[in-house]
C-alpha positions in Angstrom: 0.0 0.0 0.0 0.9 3.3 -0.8 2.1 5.9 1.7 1.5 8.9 -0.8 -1.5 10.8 1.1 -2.9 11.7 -1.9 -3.5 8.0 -2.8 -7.2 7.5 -2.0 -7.6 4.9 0.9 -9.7 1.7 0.1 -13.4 2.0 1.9 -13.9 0.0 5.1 -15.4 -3.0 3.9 -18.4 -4.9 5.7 -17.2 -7.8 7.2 -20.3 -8.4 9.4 -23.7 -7.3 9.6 -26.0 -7.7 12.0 -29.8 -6.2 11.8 -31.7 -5.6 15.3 -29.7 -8.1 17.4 -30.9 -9.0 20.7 -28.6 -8.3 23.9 -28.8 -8.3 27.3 -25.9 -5.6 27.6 -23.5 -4.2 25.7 -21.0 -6.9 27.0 -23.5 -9.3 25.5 -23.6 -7.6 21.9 -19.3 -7.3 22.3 -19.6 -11.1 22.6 -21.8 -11.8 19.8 -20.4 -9.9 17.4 -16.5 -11.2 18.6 -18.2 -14.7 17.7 -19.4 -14.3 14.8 -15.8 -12.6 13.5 -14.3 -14.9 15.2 -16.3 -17.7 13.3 -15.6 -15.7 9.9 -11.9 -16.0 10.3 -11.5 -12.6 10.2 -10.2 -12.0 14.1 -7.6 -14.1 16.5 -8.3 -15.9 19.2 -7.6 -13.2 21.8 -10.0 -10.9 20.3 -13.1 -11.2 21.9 -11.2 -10.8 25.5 -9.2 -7.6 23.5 -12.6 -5.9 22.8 -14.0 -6.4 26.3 -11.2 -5.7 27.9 -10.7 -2.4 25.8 -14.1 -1.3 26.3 -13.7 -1.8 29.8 -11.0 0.7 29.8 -11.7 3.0 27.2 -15.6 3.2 26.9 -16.9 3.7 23.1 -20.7 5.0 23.5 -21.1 8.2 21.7 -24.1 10.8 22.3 -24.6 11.4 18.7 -27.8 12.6 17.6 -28.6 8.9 17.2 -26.4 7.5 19.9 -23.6 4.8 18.4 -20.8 3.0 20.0 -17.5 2.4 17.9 -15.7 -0.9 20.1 -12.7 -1.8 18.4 -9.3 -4.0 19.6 -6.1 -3.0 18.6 -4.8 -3.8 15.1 -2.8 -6.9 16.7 -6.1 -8.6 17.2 -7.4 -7.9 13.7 -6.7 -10.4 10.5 -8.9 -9.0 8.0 -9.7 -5.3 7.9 -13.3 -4.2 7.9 -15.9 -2.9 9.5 -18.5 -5.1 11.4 -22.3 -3.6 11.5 -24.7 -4.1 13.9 -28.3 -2.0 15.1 -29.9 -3.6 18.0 -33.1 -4.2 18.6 -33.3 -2.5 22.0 -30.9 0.5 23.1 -28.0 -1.0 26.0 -26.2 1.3 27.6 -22.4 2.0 26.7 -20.1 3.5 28.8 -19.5 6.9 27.3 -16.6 7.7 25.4 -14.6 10.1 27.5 -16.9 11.3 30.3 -15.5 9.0 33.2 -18.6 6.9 34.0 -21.9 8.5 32.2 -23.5 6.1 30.2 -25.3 6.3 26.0 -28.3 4.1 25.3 -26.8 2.6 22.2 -29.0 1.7 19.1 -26.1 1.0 16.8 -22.7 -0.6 16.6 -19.8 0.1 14.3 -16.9 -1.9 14.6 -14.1 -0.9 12.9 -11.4 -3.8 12.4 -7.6 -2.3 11.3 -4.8 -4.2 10.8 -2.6 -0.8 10.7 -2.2 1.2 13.3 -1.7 4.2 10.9 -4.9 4.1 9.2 -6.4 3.4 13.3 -7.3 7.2 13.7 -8.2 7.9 9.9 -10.5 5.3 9.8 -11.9 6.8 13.2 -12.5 10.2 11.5 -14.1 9.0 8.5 -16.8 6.7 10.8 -17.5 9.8 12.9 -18.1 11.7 10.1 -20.7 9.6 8.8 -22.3 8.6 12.6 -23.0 12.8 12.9 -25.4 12.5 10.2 -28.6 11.9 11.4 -30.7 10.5 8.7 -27.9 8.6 7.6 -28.1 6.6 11.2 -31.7 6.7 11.2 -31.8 4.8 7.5 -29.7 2.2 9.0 -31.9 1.8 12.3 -34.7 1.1 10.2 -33.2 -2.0 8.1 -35.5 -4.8 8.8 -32.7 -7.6 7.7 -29.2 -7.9 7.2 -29.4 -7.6 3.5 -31.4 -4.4 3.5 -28.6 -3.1 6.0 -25.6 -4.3 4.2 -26.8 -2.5 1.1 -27.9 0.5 2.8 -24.6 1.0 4.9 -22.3 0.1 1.6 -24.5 3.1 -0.3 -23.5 5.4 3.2 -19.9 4.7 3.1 -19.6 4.9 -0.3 -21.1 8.3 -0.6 -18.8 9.4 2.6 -15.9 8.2 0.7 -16.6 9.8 -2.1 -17.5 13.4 0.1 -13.7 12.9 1.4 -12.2 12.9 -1.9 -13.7 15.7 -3.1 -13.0 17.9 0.3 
């Protein structure tokens, strides 16, 4: 791969999708979405500890204006880079991303899995972007299945990749 920042970066593929999973708690969605990379291939062994653990210490619940949490592990963890994709059918309550102990009632999950640290906080940026945008979220919310998602969050993040490279 290219360092040359003008070279445009590859989209974050979806590796998983989930549409309105059912869990208890956010450790329980973690857990079943670790599984199913896990399952995949896509992930080592020590990931689904490396997400929990992570989350543990570095909470990932955004208050966006639909509220989203981004768990991730570190790139070590990763073996094929992607993004997993889940809404759930119920909000669970995240700890917040940097607000030492408040908590987001969750509706959506966006997993980014990196294999290069580099790309870590780029990738980051780019999923922000997107999670800001209200009816964007809400589109996603309202898939019904896993296909309807899938296509739905593919059209999203190609039309935020294509935003970037025009910016």
């Amino acid at each position: 791969m290219s360092t040359d920042p003008r070279t445009p970066r590859a989209p974050l593929a979806l590796s998983l999708v989930l549409a309105r999973l059912e869990a208890a708690d956010a450790a329980d969605a973690l857990r079943t979405l670790a599984g199913h990379l896990l399952d995949d291939g896509a992930v080592t062994e020590a990931f689904p500890e490396a997400l929990q653990a992570r989350e543990q210490r570095y909470p990932t619940g955004l208050p966006t204006p639909i509220p989203t949490a981004i768990p991730h592990a570190d790139p070590e963890h990763v073996l094929v880079p992607g993004l997993a994709l889940a809404t759930l059918a119920r909000p669970v309550a995240f700890g917040e991303m940097g607000a030492g102990g408040g908590q987001v009632p969750v509706q959506l999950l966006a997993m980014p899995l990196l294999t290069d640290a580099r790309e870590h906080l780029a990738a980051l940026q780019r999923l922000m972007a997107l999670l800001q945008d209200e009816q964007a979220v809400a589109a996603l919310l309202e898939a019904e299945d896993a296909e309807t998602l899938r296509a739905r969050a593919e059209a999203l993040l190609g039309r935020a990749e294509d935003e970037e490279e025009l910016a």
